[in-house]
Biopython code that builds the backbone (N, CA, C, O; Angstrom):
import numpy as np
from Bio.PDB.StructureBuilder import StructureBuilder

atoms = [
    (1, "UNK", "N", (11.128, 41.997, 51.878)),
    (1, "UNK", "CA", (12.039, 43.089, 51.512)),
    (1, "UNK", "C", (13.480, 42.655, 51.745)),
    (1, "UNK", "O", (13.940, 42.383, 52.854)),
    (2, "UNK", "N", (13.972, 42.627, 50.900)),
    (2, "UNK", "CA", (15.889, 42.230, 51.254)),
    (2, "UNK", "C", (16.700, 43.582, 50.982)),
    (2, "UNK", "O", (16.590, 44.469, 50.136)),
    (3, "UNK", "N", (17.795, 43.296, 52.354)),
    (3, "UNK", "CA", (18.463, 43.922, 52.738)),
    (3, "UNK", "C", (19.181, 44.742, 51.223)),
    (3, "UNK", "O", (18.822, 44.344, 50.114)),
    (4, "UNK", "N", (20.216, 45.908, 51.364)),
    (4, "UNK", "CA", (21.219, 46.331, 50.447)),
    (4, "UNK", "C", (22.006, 45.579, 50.852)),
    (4, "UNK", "O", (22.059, 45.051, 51.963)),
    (5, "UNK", "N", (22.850, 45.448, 49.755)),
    (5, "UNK", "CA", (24.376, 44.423, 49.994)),
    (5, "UNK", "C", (24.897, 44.750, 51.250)),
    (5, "UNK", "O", (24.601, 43.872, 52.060)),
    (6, "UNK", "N", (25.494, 45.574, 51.695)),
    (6, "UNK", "CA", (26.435, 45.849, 53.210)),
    (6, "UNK", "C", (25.221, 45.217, 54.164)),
    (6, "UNK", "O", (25.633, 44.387, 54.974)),
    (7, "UNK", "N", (24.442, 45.362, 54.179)),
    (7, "UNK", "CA", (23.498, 44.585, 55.424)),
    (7, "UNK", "C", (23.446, 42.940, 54.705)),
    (7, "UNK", "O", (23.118, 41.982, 55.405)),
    (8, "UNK", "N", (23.697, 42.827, 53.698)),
    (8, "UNK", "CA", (23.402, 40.830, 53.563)),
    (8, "UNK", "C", (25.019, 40.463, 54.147)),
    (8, "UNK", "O", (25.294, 39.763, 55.121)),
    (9, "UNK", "N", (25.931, 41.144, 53.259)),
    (9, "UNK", "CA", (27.649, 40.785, 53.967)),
    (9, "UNK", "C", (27.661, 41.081, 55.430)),
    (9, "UNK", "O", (28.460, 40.326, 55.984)),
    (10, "UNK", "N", (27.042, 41.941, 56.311)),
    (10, "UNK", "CA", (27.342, 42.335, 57.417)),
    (10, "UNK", "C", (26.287, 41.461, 58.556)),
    (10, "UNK", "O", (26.623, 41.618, 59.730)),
    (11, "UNK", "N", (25.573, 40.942, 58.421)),
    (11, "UNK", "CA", (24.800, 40.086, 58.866)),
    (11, "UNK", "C", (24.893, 38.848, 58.780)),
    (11, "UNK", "O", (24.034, 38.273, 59.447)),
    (12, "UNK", "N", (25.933, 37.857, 57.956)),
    (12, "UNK", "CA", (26.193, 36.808, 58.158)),
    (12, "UNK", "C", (27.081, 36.287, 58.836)),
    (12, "UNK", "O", (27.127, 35.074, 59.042)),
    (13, "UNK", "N", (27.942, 37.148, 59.298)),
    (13, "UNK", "CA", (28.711, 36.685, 60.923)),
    (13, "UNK", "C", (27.707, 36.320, 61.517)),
    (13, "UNK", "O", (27.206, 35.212, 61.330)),
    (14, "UNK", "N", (27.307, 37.075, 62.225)),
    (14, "UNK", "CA", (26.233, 36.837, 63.120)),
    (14, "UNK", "C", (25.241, 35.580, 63.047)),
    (14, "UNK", "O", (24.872, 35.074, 64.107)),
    (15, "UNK", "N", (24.853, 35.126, 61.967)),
    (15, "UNK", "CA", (24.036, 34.456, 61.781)),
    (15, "UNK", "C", (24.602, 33.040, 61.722)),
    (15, "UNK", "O", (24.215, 32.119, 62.441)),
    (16, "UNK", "N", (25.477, 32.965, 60.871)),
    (16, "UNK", "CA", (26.390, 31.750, 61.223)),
    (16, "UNK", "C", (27.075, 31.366, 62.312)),
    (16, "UNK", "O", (27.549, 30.231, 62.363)),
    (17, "UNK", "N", (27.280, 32.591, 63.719)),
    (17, "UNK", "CA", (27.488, 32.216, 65.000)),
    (17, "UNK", "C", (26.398, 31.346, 65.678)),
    (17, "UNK", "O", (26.556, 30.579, 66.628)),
    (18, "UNK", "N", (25.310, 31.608, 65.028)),
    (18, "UNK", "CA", (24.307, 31.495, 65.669)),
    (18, "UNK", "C", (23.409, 30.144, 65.078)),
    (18, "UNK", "O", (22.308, 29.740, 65.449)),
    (19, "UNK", "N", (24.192, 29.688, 64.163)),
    (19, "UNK", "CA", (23.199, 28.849, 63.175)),
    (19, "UNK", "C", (21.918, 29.211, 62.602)),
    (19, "UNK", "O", (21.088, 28.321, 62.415)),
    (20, "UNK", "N", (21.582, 30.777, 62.209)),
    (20, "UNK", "CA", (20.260, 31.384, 62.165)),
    (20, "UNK", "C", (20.382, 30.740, 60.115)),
    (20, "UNK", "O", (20.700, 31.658, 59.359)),
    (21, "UNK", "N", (20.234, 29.867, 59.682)),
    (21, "UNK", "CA", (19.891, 29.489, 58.754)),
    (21, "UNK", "C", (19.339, 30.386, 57.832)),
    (21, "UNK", "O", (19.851, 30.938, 56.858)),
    (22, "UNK", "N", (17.763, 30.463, 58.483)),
    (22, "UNK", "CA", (17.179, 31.318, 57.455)),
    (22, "UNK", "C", (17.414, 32.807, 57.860)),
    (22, "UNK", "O", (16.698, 33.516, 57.154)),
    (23, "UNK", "N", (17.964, 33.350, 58.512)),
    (23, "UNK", "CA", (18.589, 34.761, 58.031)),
    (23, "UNK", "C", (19.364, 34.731, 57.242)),
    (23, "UNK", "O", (19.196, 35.633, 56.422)),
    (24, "UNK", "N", (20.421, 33.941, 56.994)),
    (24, "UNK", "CA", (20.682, 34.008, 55.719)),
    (24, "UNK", "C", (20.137, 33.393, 54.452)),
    (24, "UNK", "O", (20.698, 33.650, 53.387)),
    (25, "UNK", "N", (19.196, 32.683, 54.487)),
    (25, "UNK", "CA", (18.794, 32.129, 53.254)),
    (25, "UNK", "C", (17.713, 33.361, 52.722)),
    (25, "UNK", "O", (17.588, 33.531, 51.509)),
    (26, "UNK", "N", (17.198, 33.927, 53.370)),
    (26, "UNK", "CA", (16.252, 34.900, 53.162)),
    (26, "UNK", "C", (17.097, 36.444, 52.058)),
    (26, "UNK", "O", (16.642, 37.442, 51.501)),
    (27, "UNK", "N", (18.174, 35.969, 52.189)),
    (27, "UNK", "CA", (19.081, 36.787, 51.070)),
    (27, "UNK", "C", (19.559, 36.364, 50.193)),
    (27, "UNK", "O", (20.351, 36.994, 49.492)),
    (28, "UNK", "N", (19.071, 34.729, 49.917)),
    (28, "UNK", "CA", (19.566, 33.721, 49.083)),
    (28, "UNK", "C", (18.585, 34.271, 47.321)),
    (28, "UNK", "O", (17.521, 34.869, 47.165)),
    (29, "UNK", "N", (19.261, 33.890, 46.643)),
    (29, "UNK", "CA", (18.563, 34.277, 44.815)),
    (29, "UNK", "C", (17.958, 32.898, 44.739)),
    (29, "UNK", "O", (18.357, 31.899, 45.338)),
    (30, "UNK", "N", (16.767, 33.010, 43.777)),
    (30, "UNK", "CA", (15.844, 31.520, 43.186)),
    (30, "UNK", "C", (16.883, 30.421, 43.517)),
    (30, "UNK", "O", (16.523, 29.435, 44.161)),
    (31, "UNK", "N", (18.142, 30.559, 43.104)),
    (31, "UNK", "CA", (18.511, 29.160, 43.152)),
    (31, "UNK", "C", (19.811, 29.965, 43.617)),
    (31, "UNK", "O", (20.055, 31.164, 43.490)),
    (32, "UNK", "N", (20.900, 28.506, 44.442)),
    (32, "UNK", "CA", (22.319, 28.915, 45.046)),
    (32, "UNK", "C", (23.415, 27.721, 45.188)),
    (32, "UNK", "O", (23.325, 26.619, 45.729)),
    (33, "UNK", "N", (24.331, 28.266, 44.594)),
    (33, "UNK", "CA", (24.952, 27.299, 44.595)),
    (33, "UNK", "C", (25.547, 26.842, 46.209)),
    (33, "UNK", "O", (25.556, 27.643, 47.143)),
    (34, "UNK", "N", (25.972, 25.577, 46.307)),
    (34, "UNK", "CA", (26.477, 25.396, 47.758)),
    (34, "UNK", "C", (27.011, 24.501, 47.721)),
    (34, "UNK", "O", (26.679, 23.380, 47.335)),
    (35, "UNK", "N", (28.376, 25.077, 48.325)),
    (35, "UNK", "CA", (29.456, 23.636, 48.528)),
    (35, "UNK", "C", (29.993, 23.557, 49.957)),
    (35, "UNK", "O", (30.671, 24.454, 50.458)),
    (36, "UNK", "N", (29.668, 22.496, 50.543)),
    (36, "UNK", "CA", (30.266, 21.850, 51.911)),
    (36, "UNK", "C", (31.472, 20.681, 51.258)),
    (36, "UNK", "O", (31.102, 19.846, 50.432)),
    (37, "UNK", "N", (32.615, 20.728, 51.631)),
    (37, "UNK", "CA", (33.590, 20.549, 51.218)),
    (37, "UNK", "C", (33.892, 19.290, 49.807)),
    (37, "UNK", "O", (34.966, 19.276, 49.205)),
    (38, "UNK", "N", (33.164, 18.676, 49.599)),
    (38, "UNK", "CA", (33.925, 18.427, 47.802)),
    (38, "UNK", "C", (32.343, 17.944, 47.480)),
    (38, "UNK", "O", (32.122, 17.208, 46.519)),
    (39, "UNK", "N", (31.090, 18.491, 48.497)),
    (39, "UNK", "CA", (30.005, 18.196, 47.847)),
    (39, "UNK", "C", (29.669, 19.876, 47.325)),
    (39, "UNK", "O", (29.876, 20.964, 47.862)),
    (40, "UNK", "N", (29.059, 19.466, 46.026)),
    (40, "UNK", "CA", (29.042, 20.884, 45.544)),
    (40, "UNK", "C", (27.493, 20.878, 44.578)),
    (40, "UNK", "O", (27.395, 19.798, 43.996)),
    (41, "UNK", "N", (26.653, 21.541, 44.375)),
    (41, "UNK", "CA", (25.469, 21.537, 43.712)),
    (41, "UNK", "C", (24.455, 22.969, 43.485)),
    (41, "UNK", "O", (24.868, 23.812, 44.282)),
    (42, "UNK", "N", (23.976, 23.195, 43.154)),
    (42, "UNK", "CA", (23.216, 24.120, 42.671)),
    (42, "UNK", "C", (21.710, 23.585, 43.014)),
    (42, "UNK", "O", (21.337, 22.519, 42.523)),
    (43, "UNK", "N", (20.763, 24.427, 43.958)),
    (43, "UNK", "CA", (19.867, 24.700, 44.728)),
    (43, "UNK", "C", (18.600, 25.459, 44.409)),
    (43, "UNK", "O", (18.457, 26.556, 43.869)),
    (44, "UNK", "N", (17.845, 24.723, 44.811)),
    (44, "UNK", "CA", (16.535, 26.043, 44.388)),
    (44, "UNK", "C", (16.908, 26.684, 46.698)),
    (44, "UNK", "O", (17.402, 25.903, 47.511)),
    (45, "UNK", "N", (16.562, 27.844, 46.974)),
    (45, "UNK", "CA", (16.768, 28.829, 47.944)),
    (45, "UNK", "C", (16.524, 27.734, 48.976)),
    (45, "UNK", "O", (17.491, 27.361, 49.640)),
    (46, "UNK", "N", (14.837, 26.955, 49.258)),
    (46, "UNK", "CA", (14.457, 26.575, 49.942)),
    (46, "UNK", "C", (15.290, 25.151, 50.583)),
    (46, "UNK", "O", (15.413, 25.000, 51.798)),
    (47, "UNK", "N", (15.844, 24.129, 49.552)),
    (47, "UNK", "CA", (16.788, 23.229, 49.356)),
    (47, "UNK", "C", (17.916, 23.667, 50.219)),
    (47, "UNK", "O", (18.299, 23.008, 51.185)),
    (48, "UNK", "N", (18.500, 24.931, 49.802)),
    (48, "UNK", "CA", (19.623, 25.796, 50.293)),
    (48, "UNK", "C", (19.774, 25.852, 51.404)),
    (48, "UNK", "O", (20.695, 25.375, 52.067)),
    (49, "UNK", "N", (18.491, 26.705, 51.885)),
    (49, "UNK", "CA", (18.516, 26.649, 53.294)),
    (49, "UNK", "C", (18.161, 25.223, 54.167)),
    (49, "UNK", "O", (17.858, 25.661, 55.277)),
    (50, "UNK", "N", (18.077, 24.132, 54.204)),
    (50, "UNK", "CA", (17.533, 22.925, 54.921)),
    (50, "UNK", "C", (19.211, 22.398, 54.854)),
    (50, "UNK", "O", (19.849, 21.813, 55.729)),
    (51, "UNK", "N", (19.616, 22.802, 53.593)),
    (51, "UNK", "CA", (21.218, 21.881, 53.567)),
    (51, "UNK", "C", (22.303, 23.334, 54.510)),
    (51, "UNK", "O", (23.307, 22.865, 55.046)),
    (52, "UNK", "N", (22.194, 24.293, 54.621)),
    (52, "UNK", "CA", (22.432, 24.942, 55.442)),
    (52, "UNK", "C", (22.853, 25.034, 56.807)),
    (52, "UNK", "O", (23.925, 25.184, 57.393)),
    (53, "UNK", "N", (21.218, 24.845, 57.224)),
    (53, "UNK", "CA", (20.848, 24.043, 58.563)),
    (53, "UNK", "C", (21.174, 22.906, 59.204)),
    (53, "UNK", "O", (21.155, 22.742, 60.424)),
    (54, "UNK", "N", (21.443, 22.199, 58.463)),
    (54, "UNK", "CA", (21.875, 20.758, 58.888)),
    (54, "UNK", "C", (22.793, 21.008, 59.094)),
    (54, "UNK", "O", (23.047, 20.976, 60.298)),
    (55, "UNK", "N", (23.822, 21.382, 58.262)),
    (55, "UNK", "CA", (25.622, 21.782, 58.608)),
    (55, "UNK", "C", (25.843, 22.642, 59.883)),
    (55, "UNK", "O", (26.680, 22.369, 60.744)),
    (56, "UNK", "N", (24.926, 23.810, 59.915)),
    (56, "UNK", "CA", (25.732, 24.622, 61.239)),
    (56, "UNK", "C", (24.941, 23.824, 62.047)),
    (56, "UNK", "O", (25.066, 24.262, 63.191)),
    (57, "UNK", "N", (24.053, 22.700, 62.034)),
    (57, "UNK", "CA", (23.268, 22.526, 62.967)),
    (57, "UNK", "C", (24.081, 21.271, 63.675)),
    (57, "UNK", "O", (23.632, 20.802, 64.720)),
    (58, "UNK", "N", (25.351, 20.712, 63.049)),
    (58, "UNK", "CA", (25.883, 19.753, 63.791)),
    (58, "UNK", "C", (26.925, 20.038, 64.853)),
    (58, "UNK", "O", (27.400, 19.256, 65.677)),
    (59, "UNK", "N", (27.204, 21.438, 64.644)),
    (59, "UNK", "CA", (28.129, 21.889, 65.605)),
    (59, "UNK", "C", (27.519, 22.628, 67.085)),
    (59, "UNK", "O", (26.651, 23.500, 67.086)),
    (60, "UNK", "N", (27.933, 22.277, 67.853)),
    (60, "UNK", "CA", (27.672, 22.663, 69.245)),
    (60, "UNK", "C", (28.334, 24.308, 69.552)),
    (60, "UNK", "O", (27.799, 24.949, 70.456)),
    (61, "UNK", "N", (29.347, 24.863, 68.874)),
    (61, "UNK", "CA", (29.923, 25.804, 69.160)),
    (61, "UNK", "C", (30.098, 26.479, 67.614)),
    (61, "UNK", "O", (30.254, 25.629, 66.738)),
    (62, "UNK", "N", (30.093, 27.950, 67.138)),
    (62, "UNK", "CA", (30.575, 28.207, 66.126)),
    (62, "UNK", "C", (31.301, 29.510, 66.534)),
    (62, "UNK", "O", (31.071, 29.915, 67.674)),
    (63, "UNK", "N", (32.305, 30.355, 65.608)),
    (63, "UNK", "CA", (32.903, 30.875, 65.949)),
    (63, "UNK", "C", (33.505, 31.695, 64.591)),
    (63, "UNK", "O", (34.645, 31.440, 64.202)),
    (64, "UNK", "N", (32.822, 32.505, 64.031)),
    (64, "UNK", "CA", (32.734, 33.469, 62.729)),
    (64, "UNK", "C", (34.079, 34.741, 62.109)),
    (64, "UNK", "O", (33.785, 35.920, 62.310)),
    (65, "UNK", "N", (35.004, 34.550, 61.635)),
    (65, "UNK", "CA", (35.635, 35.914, 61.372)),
    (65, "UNK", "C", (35.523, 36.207, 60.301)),
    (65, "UNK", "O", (35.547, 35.304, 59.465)),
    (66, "UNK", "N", (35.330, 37.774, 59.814)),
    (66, "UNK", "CA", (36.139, 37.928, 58.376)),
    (66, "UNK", "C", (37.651, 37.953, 57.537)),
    (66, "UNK", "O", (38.459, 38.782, 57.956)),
    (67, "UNK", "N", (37.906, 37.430, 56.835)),
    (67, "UNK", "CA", (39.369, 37.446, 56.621)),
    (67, "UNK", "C", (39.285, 38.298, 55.563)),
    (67, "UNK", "O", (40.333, 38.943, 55.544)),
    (68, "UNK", "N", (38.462, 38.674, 54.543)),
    (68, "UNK", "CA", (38.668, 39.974, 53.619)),
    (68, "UNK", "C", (37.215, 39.698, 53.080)),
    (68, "UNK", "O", (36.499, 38.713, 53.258)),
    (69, "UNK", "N", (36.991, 40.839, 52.378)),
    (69, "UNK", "CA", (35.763, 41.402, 51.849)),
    (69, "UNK", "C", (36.193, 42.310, 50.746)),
    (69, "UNK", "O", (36.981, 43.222, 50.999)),
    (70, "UNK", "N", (35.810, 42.157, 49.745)),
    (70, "UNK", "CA", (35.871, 43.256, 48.262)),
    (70, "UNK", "C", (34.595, 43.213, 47.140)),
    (70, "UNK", "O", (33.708, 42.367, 47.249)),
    (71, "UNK", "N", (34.603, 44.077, 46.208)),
    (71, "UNK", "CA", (34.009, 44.043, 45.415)),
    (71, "UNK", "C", (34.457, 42.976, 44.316)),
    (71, "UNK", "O", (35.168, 42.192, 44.946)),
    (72, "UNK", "N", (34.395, 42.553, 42.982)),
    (72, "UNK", "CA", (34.858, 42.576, 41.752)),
    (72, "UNK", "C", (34.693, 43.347, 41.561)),
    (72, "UNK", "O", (34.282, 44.304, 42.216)),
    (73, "UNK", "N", (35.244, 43.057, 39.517)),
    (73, "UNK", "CA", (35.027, 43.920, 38.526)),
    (73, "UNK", "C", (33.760, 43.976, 38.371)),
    (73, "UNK", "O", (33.321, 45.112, 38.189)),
    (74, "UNK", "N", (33.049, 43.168, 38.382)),
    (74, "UNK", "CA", (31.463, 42.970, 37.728)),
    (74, "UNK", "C", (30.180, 43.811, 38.902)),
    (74, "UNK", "O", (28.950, 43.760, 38.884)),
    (75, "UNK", "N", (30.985, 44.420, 39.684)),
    (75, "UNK", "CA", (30.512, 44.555, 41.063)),
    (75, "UNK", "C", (29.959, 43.975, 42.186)),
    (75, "UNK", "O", (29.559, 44.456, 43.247)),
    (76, "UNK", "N", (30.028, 42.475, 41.608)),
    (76, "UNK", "CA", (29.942, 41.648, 42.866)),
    (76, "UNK", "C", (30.086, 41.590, 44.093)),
    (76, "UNK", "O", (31.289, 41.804, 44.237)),
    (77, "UNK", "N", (29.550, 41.406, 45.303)),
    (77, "UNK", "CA", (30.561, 41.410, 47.028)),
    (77, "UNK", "C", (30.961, 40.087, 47.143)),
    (77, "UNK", "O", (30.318, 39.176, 46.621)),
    (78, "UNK", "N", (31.855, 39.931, 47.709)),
    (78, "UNK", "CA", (32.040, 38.484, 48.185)),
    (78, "UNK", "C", (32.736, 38.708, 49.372)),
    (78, "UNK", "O", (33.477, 39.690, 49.320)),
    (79, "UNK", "N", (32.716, 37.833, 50.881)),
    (79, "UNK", "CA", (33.383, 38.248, 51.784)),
    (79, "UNK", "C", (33.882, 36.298, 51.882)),
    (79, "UNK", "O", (33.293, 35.323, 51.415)),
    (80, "UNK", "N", (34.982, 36.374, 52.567)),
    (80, "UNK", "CA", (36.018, 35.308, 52.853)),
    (80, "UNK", "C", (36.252, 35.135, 54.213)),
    (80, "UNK", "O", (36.906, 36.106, 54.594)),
    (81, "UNK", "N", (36.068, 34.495, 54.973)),
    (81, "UNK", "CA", (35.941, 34.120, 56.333)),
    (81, "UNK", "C", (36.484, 32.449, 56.472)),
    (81, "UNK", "O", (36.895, 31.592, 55.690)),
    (82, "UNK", "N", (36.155, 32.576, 58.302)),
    (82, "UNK", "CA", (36.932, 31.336, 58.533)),
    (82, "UNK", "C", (35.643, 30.783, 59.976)),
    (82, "UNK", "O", (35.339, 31.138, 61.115)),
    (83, "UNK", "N", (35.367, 30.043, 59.262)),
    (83, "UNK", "CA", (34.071, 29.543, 60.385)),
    (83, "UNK", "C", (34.796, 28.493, 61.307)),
    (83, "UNK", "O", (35.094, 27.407, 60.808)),
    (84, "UNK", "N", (35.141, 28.792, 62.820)),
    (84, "UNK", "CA", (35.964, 27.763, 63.910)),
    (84, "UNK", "C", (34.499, 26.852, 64.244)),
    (84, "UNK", "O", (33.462, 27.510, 64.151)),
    (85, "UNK", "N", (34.430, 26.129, 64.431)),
    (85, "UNK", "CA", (33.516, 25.181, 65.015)),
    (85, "UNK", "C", (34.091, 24.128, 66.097)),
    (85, "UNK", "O", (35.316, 24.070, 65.992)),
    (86, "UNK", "N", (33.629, 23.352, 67.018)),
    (86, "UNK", "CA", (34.409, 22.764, 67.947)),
    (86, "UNK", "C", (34.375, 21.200, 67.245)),
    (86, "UNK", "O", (34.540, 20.216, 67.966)),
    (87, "UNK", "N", (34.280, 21.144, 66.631)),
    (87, "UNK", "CA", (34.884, 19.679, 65.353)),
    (87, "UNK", "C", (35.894, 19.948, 64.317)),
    (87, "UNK", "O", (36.771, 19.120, 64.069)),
    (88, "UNK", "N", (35.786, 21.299, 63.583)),
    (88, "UNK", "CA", (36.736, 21.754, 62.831)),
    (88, "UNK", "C", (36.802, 22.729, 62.474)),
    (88, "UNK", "O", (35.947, 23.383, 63.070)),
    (89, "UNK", "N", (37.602, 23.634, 61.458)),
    (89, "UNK", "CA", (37.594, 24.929, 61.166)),
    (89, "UNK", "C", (37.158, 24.988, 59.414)),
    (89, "UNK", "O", (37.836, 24.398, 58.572)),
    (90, "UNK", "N", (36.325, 25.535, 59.181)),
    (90, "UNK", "CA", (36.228, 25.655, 57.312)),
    (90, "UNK", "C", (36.466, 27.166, 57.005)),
    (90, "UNK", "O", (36.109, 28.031, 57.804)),
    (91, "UNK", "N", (37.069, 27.450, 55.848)),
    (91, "UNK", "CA", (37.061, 28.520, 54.945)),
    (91, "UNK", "C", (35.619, 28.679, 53.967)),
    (91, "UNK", "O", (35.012, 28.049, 53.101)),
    (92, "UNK", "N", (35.509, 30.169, 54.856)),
    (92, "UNK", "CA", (33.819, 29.923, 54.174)),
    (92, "UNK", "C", (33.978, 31.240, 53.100)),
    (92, "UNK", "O", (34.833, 32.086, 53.361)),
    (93, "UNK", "N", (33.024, 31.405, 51.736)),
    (93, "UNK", "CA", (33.352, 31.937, 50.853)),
    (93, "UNK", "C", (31.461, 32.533, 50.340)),
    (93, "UNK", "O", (30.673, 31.825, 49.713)),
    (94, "UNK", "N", (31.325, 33.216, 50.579)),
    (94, "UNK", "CA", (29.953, 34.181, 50.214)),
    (94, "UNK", "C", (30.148, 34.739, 49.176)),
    (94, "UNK", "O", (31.157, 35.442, 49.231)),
    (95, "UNK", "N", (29.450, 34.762, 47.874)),
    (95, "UNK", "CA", (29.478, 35.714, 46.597)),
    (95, "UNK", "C", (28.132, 36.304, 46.704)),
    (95, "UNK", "O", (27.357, 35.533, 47.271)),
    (96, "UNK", "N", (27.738, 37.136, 46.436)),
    (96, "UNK", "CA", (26.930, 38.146, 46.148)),
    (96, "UNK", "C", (26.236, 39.194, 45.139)),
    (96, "UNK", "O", (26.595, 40.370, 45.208)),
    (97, "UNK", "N", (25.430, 38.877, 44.372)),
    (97, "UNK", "CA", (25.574, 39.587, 43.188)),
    (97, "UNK", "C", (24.232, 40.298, 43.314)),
    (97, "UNK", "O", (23.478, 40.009, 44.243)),
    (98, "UNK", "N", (23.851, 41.387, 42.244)),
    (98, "UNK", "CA", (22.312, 42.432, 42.202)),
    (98, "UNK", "C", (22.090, 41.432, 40.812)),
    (98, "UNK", "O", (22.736, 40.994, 39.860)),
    (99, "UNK", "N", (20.558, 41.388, 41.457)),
    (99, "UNK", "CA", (19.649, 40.957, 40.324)),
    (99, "UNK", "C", (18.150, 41.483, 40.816)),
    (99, "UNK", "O", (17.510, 41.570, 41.863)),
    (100, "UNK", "N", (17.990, 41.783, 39.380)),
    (100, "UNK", "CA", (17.054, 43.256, 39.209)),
    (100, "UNK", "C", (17.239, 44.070, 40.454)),
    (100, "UNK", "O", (16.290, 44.123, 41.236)),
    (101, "UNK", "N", (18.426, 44.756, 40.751)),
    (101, "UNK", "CA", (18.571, 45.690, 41.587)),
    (101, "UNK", "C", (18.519, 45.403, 43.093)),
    (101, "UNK", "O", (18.728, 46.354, 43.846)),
    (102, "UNK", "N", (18.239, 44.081, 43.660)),
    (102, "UNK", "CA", (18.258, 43.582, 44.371)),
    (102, "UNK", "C", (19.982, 42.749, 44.798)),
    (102, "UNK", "O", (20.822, 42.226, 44.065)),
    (103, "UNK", "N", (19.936, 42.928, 46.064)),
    (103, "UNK", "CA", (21.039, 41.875, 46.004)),
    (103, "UNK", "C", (21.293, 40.593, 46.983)),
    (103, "UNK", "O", (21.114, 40.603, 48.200)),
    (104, "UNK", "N", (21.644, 39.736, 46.379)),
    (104, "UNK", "CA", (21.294, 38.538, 46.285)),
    (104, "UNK", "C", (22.618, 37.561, 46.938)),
    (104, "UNK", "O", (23.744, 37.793, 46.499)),
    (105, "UNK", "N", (22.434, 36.465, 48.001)),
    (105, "UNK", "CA", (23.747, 35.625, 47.714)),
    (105, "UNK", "C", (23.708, 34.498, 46.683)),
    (105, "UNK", "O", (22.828, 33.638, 46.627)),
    (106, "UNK", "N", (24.774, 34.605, 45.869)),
    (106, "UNK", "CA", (24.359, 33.614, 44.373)),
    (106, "UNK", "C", (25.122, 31.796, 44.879)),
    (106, "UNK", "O", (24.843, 30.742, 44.308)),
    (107, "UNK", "N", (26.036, 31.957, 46.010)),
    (107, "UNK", "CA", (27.256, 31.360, 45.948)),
    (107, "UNK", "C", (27.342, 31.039, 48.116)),
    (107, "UNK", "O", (27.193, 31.863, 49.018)),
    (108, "UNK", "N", (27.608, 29.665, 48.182)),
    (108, "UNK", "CA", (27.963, 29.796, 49.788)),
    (108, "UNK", "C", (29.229, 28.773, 49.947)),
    (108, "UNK", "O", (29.032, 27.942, 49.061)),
    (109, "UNK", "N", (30.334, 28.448, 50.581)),
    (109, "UNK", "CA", (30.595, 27.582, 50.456)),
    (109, "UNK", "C", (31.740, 27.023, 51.479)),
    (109, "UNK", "O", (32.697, 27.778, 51.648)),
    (110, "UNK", "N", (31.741, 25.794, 52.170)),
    (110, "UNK", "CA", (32.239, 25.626, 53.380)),
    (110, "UNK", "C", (33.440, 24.795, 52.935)),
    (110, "UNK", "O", (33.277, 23.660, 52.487)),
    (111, "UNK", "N", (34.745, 25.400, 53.064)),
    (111, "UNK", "CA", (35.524, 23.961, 52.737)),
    (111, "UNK", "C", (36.878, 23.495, 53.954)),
    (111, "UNK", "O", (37.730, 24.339, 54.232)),
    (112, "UNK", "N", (36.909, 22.413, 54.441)),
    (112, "UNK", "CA", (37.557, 22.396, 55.482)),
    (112, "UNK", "C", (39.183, 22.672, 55.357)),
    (112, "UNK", "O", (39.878, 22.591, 54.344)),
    (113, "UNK", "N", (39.589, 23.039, 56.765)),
    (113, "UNK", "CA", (41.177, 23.760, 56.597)),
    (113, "UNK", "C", (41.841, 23.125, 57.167)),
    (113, "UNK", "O", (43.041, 23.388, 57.233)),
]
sb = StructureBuilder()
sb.init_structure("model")
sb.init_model(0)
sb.init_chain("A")
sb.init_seg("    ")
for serial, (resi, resn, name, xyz) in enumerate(atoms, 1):
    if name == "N":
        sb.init_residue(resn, " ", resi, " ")
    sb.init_atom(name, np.array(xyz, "f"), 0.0, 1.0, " ", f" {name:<3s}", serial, name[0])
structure = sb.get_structure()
């Protein structure tokens, strides 16, 4: 069962403090795109989450904010954050879209600041 949108956006602080991988992949769509800073590719979910994991999994410390959150036009969510880690800081970027009424993260992406 996956969450409504405000519980997939509102639950990935948390999870990325935590390196909980598959809590967020478990809101991930068939396939997702994912970019860690100029590597960029398109994913089947399961892929997603293992390349996920590995990334928060190299940091010893993480440290999650939101910097804004909105809809689009298309009604998309996307929230904009800034993931501190004790190696570096990335601008992290979540899109979110409903498919078949479900909603889904379509989009993840870490790029350093």
């Amino acid at each position: 069962m996956h969450a409504e949108s405000q519980d997939v956006i509102s639950s990935v602080p948390a999870a990325l403090k935590t390196a909980n991988a598959s809590a967020i992949a478990k809101n991930f769509d068939k396939r997702v795109d994912v970019t860690i800073d100029d590597n960029a590719d398109n994913y089947s979910s399961e892929q997603a989450e293992m390349i996920l994991k590995s990334f928060l999994g190299k940091f010893s410390s993480r440290e999650f904010s939101v910097v804004h959150k909105g809809t689009s036009t298309d009604g998309a969510q996307y929230i904009i954050g800034s993931l501190k880690t004790n190696s570096a800081n990335f601008r992290t970027y979540i899109y979110v879209k409903k498919s078949d009424g479900v909603n889904y993260i379509q989009e993840i992406r870490f790029e350093k600041e």
